[in-house]
C-alpha positions in Angstrom: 0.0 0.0 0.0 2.7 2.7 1.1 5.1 1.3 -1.6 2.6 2.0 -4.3 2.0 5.5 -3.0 5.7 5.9 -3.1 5.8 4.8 -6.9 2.5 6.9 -7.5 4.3 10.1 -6.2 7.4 9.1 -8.2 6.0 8.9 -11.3 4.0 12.2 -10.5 7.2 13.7 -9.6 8.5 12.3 -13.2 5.9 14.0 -15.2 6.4 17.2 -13.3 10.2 17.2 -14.4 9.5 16.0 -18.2 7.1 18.5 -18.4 9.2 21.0 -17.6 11.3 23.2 -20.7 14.8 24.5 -20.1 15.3 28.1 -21.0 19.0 29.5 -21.2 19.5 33.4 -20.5 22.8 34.2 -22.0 24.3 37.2 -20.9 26.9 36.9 -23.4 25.0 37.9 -26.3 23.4 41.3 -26.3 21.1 41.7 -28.5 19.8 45.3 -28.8 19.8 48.2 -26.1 16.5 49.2 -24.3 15.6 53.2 -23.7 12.3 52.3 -22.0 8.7 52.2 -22.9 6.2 55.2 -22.4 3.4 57.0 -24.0 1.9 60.8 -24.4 -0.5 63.4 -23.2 -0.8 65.3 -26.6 -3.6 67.1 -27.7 -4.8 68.7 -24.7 -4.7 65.8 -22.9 -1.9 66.9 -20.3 -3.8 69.9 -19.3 -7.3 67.7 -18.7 -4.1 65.7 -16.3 -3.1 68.5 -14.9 -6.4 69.8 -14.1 -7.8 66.5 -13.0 -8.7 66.1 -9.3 -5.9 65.9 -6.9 -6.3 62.4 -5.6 -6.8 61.0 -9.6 -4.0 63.1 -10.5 -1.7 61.6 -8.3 -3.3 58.0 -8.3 -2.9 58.3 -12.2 1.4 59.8 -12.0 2.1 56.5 -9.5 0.3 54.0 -11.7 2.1 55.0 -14.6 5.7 56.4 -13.3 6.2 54.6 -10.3 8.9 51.8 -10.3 7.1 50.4 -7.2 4.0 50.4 -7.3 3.1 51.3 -11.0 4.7 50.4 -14.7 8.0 52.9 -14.0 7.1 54.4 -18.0 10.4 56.4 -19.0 9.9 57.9 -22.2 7.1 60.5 -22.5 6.2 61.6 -25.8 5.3 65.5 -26.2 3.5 66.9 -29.2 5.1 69.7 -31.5 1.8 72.1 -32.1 1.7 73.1 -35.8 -2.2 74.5 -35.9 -2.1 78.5 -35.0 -2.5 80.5 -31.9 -2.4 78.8 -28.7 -1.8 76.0 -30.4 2.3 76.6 -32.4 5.0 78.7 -31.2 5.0 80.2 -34.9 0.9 81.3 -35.0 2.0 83.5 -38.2 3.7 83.5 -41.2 6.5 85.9 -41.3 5.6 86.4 -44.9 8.9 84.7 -46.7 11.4 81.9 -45.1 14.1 84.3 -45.6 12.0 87.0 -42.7 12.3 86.8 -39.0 9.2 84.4 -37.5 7.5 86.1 -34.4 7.5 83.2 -31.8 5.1 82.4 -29.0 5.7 80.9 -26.0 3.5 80.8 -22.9 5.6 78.4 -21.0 2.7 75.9 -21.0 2.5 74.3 -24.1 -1.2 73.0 -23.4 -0.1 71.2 -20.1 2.6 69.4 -21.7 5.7 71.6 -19.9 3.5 70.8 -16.5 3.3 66.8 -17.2 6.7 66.9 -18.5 8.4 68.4 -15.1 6.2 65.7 -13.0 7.2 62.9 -15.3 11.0 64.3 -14.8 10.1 64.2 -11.0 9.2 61.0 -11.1 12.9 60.3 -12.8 12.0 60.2 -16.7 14.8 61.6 -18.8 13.7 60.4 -21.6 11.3 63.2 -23.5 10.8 62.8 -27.0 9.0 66.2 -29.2 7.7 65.6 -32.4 5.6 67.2 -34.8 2.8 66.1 -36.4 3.3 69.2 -39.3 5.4 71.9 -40.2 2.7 74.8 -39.1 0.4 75.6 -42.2 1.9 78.5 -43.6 5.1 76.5 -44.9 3.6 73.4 -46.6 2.1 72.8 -50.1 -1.5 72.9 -48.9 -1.3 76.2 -47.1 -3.0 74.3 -43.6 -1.5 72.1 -41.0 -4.9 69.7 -41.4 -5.4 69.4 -44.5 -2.9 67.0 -46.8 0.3 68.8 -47.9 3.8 68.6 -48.2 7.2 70.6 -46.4 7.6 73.8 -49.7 11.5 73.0 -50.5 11.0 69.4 -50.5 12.2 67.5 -53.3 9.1 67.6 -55.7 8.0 70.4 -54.1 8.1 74.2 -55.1 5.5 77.1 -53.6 5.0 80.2 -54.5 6.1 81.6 -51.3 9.2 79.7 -51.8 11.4 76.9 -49.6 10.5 76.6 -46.4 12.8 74.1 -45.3 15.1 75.8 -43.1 12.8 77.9 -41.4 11.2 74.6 -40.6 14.4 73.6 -38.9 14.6 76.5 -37.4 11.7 75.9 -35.8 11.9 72.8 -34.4 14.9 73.9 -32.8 13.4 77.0 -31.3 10.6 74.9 -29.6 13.6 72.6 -28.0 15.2 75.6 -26.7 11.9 76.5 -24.5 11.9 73.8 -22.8 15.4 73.6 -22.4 15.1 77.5 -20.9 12.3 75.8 -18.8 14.7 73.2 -17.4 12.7 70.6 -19.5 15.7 69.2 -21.4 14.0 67.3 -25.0 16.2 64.2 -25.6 14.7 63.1 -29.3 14.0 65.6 -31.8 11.0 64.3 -34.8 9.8 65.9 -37.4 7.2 64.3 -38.8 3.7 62.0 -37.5 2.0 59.3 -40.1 2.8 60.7 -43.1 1.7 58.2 -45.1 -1.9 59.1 -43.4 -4.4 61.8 -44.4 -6.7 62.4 -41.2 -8.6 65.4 -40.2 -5.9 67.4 -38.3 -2.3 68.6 -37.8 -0.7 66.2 -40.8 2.4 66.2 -43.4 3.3 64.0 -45.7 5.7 62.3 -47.3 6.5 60.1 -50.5 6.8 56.4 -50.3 10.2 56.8 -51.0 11.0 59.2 -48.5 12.3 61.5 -50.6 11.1 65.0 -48.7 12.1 63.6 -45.7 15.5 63.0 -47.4 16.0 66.7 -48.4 14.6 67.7 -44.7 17.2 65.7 -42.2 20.4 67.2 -43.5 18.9 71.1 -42.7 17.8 69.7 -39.5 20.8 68.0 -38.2 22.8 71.3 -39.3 20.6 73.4 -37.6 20.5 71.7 -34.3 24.2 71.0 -34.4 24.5 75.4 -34.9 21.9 76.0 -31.9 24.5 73.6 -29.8 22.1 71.0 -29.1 24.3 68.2 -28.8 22.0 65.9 -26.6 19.3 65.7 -29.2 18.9 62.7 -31.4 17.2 62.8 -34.7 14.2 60.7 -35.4 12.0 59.6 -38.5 9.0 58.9 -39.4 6.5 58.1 -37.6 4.8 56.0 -39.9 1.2 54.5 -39.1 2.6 51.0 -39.0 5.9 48.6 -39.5 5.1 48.0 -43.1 5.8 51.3 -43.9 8.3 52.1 -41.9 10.0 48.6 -44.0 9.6 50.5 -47.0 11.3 53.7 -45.9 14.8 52.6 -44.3 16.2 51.3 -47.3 15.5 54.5 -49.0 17.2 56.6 -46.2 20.3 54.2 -45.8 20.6 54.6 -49.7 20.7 58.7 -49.6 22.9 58.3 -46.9 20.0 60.1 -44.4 20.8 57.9 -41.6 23.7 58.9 -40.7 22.2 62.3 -39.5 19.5 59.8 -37.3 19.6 58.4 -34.0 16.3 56.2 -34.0 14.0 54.5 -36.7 10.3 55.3 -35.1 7.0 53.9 -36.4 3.8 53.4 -35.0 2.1 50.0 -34.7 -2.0 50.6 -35.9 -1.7 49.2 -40.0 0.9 46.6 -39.0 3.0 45.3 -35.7 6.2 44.9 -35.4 7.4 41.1 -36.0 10.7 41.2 -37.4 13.7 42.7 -36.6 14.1 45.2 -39.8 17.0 44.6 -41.7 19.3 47.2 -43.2 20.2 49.9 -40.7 21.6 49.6 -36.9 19.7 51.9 -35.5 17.3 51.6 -33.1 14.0 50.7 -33.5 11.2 52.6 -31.5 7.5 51.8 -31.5 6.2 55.2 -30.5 2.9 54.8 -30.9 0.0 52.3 -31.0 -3.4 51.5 -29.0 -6.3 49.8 -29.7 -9.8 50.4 -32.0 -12.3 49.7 -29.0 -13.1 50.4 -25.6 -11.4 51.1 -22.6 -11.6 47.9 -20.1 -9.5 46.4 -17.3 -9.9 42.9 -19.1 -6.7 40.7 -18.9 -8.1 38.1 -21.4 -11.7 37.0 -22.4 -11.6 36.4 -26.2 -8.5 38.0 -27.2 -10.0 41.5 -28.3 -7.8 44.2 -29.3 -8.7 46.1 -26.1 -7.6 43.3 -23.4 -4.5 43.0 -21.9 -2.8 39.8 -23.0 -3.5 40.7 -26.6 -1.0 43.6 -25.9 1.0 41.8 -24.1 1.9 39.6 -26.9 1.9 42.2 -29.0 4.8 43.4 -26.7 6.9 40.5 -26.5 7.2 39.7 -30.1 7.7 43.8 -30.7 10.6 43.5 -27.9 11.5 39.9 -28.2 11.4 39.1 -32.4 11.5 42.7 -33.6 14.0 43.7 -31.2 12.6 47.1 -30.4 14.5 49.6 -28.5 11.0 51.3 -26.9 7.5 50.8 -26.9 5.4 53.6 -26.5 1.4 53.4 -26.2 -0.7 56.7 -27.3 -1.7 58.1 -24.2 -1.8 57.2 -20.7 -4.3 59.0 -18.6 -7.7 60.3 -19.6 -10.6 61.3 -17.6 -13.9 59.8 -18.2 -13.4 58.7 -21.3 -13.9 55.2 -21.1 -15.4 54.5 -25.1 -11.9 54.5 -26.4 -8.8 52.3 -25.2 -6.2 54.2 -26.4 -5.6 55.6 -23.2 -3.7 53.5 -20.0 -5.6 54.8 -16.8 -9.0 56.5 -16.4 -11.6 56.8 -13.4 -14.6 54.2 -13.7 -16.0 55.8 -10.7 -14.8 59.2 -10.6 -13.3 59.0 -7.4 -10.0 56.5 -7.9 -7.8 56.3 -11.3 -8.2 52.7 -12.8 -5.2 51.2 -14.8 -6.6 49.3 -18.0 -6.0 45.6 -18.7 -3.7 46.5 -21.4 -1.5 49.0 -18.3 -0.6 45.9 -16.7 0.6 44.5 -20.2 3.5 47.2 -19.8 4.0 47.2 -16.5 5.4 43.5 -16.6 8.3 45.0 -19.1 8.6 48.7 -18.1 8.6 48.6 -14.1 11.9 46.0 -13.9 13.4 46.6 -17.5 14.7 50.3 -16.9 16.3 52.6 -19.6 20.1 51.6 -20.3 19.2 47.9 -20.3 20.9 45.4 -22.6 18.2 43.0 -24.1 20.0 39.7 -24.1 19.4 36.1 -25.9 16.9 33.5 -24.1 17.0 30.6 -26.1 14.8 27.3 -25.6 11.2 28.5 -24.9 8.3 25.8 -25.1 5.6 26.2 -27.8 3.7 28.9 -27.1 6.2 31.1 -24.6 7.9 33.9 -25.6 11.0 34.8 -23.5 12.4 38.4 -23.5 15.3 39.0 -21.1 17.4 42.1 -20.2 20.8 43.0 -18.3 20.0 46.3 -16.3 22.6 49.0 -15.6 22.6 47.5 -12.2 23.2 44.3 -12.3 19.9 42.7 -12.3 18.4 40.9 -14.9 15.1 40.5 -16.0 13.1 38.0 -17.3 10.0 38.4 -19.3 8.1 34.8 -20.0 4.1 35.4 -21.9 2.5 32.4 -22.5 -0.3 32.1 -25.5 -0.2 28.3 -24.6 -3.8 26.7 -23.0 -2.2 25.5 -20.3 0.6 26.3 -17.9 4.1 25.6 -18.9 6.7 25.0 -16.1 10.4 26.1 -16.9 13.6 25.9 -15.5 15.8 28.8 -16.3 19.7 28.2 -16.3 22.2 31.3 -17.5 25.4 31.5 -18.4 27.6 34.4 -17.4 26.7 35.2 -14.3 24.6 33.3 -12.0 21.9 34.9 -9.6 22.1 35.1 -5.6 18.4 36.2 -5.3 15.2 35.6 -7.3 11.7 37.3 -7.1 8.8 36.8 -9.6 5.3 38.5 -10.3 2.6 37.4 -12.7 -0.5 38.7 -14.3 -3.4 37.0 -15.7 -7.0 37.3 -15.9 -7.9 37.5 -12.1 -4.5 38.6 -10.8 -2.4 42.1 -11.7 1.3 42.2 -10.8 1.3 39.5 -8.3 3.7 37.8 -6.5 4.6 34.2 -7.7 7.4 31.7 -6.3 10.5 31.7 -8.3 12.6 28.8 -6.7 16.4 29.3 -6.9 18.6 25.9 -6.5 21.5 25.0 -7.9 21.9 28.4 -10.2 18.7 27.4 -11.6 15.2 29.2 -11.5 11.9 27.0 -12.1 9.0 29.1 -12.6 5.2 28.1 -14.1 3.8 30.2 -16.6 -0.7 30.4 -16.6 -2.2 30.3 -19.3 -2.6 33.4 -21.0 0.0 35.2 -18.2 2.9 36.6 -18.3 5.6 36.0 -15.5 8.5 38.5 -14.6 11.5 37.4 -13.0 14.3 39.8 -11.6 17.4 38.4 -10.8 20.3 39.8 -9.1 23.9 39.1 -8.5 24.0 40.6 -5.0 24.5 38.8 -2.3 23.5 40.1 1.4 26.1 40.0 4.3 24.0 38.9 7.2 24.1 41.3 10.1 25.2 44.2 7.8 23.8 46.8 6.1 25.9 46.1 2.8 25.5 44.2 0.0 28.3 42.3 -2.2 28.3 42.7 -6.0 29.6 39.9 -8.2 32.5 40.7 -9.5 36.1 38.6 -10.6 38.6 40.3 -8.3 39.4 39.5 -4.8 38.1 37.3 -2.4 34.7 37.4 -0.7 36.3 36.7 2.7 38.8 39.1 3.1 36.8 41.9 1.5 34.3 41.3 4.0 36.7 41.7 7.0 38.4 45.1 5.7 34.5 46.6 5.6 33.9 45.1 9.0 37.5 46.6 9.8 36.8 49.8 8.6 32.5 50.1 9.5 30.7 50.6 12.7 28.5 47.7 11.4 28.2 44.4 13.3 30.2 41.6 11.5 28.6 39.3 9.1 27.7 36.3 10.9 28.2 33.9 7.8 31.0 33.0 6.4 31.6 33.8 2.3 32.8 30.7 0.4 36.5 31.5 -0.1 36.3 29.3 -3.4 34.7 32.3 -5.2 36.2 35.5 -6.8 34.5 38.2 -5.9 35.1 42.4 -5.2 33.2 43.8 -2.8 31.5 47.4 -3.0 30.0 48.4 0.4 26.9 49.7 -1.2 23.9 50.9 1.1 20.8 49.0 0.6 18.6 52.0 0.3 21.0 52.9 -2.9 20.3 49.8 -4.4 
């Protein structure tokens, strides 16, 4: 009777270990660098933040900038106004390129310098101004909303003549308020869905990119002149991937690349699958969201509203793409629940409520923090993707999304480093940023997966000194041991109670714990 049990349990225990799939996180290979994920506040919709209620308001900055208790977002994305007064610095035309514009600045820039300085309070360093259109006055069409092109650009002559460098100058100008505002901009872009003809602030450009082509070169000259070293050049902005595909090898041929920092598209006519061949650059998503409703669904049916859809959509834009960023279209609005493009609302007016598709982020953007190294995972079961990522400090991250129908175990092993500590969280339909067991042995980190959930795992290489408040980073120089007694030597800390293996090569840096 108790034998059988015994054989019973064995062969469960079997099963459990068969079933399981061995990932490898490689350390070694670094596959593309990470600036962070984000979103904007354009078109009015910082000032509706700003004027929001002051419990939503700050409810709504901690969801979406805290790295403790929210997604941590680092990039915001601000919103160059092209359509008149109150809206551009440049309401009216000076009358020719060659005369001097009359700019207008009211040190508000409809709420964005306000959500800009509390996203920079938050840490976020990363603030990237585009423009959707060259204000009316220069382009083809004579308006900002309706369908026209930059005057100057190749293909394109106007009466009032070429407009390109006043564009330039321009752009520039609008970085230099917020730099006088202590707002410092980071990416510089100059142009939003051109290959898209909607109702409001737009500018085109040719399937071959060939305005764009005559544009970067003044642009790059004229923020080099103004001294603005710390801004990188983006393009294009395009509605979706496919585009984008069409446009890079037209801009490495004219040699238009070299004056860029960052390929940008936007993700609504087609995701991004595949990392794009042809340029190093990196790749940003800087836009996307869904067609429907706004809903704190994880998963039901897969709709393009719910959570895991986007998470998916993540972790082959970050995993097979290899993105650099991921930015959503905006996070907070206020009662406006028919559309989903937005990452936290109120359902009850009272408390701010982060969307299904806010906790798809967060399981990236809270651990994964700008300066991180995505590097390979290799050996994922059917159905998992596995995104991982070497932070500045050490840590490592671990991003696992199963599309399967059931859970998947797995048993993470790494090469080139190995991990002292290991914490895990998961989301699912039922269950938002919760903690889950990640069990260390032997190097190793087993894990289960739900169906349709995403696990993160952090890993570090620090190792606590019991009875002191230090902490020991990996390293190949030096002994544990005697490192340990020339702090305890030289600290008024009581001495660590366990003994280091002396077997190991490590350095010690006496590092605080509320550093870390």
């Amino acid at each position: 009777m108790h034998f059988s049990k015994h054989i019973a349990a064995f062969g469960a225990f079997l099963s459990f270990t068969a079933a399981q799939t061995a990932i490898t996180i490689d350390a070694g290979t670094v596959l593309q660098d990470i600036a962070g994920f984000g979103f904007s506040q354009a078109f009015g919709r910082a000032t509706e933040f700003k004027n929001a209620a002051a419990g939503i308001q700050k409810q709504a900055l901690d969801y979406l900038f805290s790295t403790s208790t929210g997604a941590g977002f680092s990039i915001i994305r601000n919103r160059i106004g092209s359509g008149g007064s109150g809206d551009s610095i440049e309401p009216n035309s000076p009358g020719s390129p060659s005369s001097a514009p009359s700019y207008v600045w009211d040190n508000n820039d409809s709420g964005q310098v306000w959500f800009s300085q509390q996203a920079r309070s938050y840490g976020v360093n990363t603030i990237y101004a585009d423009a959707w259109s060259a204000p009316g006055f220069m382009k083809t069409s004579g308006s900002d909303a309706t369908p026209g092109y930059l005057c100057g650009t190749t293909g394109h002559t106007c009466s009032t003549g070429d407009w390109r460098q006043a564009y330039a100058n321009f752009l520039v100008k609008y970085v230099q308020f917020y730099d006088a505002a202590g707002i410092p901009i980071t990416h510089l872009g100059f142009l939003n869905e051109p290959d898209f003809s909607p109702g409001y602030s737009q500018m085109q450009i040719s399937s071959n990119a060939q305005e764009a082509i005559s544009f970067i070169p003044i642009l790059s000259a004229a923020v080099k002149a103004a001294g603005l070293s710390n801004v990188t050049l983006t393009c294009c902005d395009a509605v979706g991937w496919g585009t984008t595909a069409t446009y890079i090898p037209n801009l490495v041929n004219a040699g238009s690349t070299s004056y860029l920092g960052v390929i940008t598209s936007h993700s609504y006519s087609a995701d991004a699958t595949t990392n794009l061949a042809g340029t190093s650059l990196p790749k940003w998503n800087t836009e996307g969201g869904p067609s429907s409703a706004f809903t704190t669904t994880w998963y039901a049916s897969g709709a393009d509203n719910e959570g895991f859809t986007w998470a998916n959509k993540l972790a082959v834009a970050m995993v097979n793409a290899r993105l650099g960023a991921y930015l959503f279209w905006e996070g907070f609005e206020l009662r406006q629940t028919q559309s989903g493009s937005h990452l936290v609302d109120t359902t009850d007016g009272v408390n701010a409520t982060p969307s299904g598709i806010f906790w798809a982020f967060a399981m990236w953007s809270r651990y994964i923090r700008p300066g991180a190294k995505a590097i390979a995972a290799t050996g994922s079961p059917s159905g998992m993707l596995t995104g991982a990522a070497r932070n500045a400090d050490g840590s490592t991250v671990v991003v696992l999304t199963n599309s399967g129908t059931a859970s998947q175990s797995v048993k993470l092993g790494f090469e080139g480093f190995t991990p002292k500590t290991s914490s895990a969280w998961v989301t699912n339909q039922g269950s938002t940023f919760k903690t889950t067991t990640a069990a260390l042995s032997g190097g190793a980190v087993t894990v289960s997966v739900p169906s349709k959930g995403v696990v993160t795992v952090r890993l570090t290489v620090f190792v606590l000194v019991s009875g002191a408040d230090t902490e020991v980073i990996e390293d190949q120089l030096g002994t544990m041991n005697q490192a340990a007694k020339e702090l305890d030597a030289a600290s008024t800390h009581k001495a660590p109670t366990a003994k280091i293996p002396e077997t190991e090569a490590f350095r010690v840096h006496a590092i605080r714990k509320f550093q870390i």
